[in-house]
N, C-alpha and C positions, 0 to 999 in steps of 0.2 A: 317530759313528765315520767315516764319509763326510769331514766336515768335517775331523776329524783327518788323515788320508788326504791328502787334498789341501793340505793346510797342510805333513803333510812330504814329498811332494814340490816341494813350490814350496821350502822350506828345502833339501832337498837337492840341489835344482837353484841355491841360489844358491851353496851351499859346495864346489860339485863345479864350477863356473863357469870357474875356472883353471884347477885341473888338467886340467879334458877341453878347454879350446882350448889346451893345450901338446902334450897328445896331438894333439887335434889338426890341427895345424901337422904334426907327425911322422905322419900317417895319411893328410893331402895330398900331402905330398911324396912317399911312398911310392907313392899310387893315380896321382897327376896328377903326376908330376915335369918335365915340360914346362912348365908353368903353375903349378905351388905354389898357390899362395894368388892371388896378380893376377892371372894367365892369360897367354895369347900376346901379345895386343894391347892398346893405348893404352886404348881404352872399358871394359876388362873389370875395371877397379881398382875397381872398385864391389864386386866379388866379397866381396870381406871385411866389406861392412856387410850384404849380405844372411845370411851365415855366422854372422855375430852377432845378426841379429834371427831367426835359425833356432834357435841355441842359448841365449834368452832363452826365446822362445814356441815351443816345433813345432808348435800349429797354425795359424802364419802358413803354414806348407807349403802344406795343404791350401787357403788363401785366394790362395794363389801360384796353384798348380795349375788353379782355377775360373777365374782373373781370368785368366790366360794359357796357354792350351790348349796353345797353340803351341808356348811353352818348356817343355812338359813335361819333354824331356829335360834340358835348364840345370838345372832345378831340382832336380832327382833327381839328377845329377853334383854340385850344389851339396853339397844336404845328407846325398847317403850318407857322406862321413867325419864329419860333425858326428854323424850317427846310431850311426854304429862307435864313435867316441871315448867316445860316452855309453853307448852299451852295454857295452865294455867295462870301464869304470869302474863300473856299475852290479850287473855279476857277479863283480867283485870283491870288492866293498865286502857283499855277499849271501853269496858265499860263505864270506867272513871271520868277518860276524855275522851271518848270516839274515835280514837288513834294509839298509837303506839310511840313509844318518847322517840324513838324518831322520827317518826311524822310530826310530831310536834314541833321538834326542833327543825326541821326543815320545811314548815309550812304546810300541812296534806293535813286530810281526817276523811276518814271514813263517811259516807253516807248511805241510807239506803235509796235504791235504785225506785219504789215503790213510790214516792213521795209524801213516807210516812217518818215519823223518828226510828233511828235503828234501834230494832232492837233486841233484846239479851241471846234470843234462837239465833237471830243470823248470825252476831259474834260468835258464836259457840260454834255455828256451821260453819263459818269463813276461816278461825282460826285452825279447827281439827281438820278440815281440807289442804289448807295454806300447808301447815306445815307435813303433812302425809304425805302428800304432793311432794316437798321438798325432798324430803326423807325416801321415798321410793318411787316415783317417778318426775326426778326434776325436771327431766326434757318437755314432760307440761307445759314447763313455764314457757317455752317455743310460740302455746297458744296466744300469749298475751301480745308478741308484735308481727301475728297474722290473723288478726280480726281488727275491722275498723273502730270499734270501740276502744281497743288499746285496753281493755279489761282481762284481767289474768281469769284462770280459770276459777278460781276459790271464791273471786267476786262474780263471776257469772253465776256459779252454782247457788250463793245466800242473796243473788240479789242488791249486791251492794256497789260499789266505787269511791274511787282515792279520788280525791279533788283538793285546789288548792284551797287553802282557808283564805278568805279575801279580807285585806288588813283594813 
């Protein structure tokens, strides 16, 4: 199940790929309209290949962050709209069908743990956890195959779980 798991996230991270750098491009301009996407100055054109190895792997962040103490800040200005853009798109695509198009495509959806309907909070919780998590402390994810729940930690915290959708 694990393995499932992270098979559809890597799948819904490659299908959501566009659409969250069109968001966005519209989430930078918005936060940073001074500098867009290149920045103020000549040296800063580099900004859009670190934006893209952010929104391939997030936790190249957290290997940013060790390797350069310094640019904490850069980094954190870098990937909070890469982080938005995917989060949004992530509680969308949740609250539409209680899953993410790769859960979908590989059989999984969300439930809540409560034995009520999920709902809009706990997405909201599960996915700004999920991917924070990703993004600056991926070793987290460690939690998920040492507890017997097999539950990551972003479902322990909303109260939720991946299960398969029974055909």
């Amino acid at each position: 199940m694990i393995g499932k798991r992270i098979a559809a996230h890597i799948l819904n991270r490659v299908i959501i790929f566009f659409p969250s750098m069109i968001l966005l491009g519209g989430i930078s301009f918005l936060i940073y309209p001074s500098y867009f996407i290149f920045g103020n100055d000549p040296s800063s054109g580099w900004l859009i290949f670190w934006l893209l190895k952010y929104m391939i792997c997030l936790p190249t962040v957290f290997i940013d962050l060790i390797s350069r103490p310094s640019e904490f800040l850069e980094v954190v200005e870098i990937i909070l709209p890469a982080l938005i853009s995917l989060i949004i798109l992530e509680i969308i695509s949740i609250t539409l069908i209680k899953r993410d198009i790769g859960m979908k495509i590989l059989g999984l959806k969300i439930v809540s743990i409560k034995e009520k309907p999920l709902s809009l909070i706990q997405i909201i919780v599960r996915t700004i956890i999920k991917y924070f998590l990703l993004a600056f402390f991926p070793f987290a994810l460690v939690y998920t195959f040492l507890n017997k729940e097999k539950l990551s930690l972003h479902d322990k915290i909303s109260y939720t779980k991946v299960v398969k959708v029974q055909s």
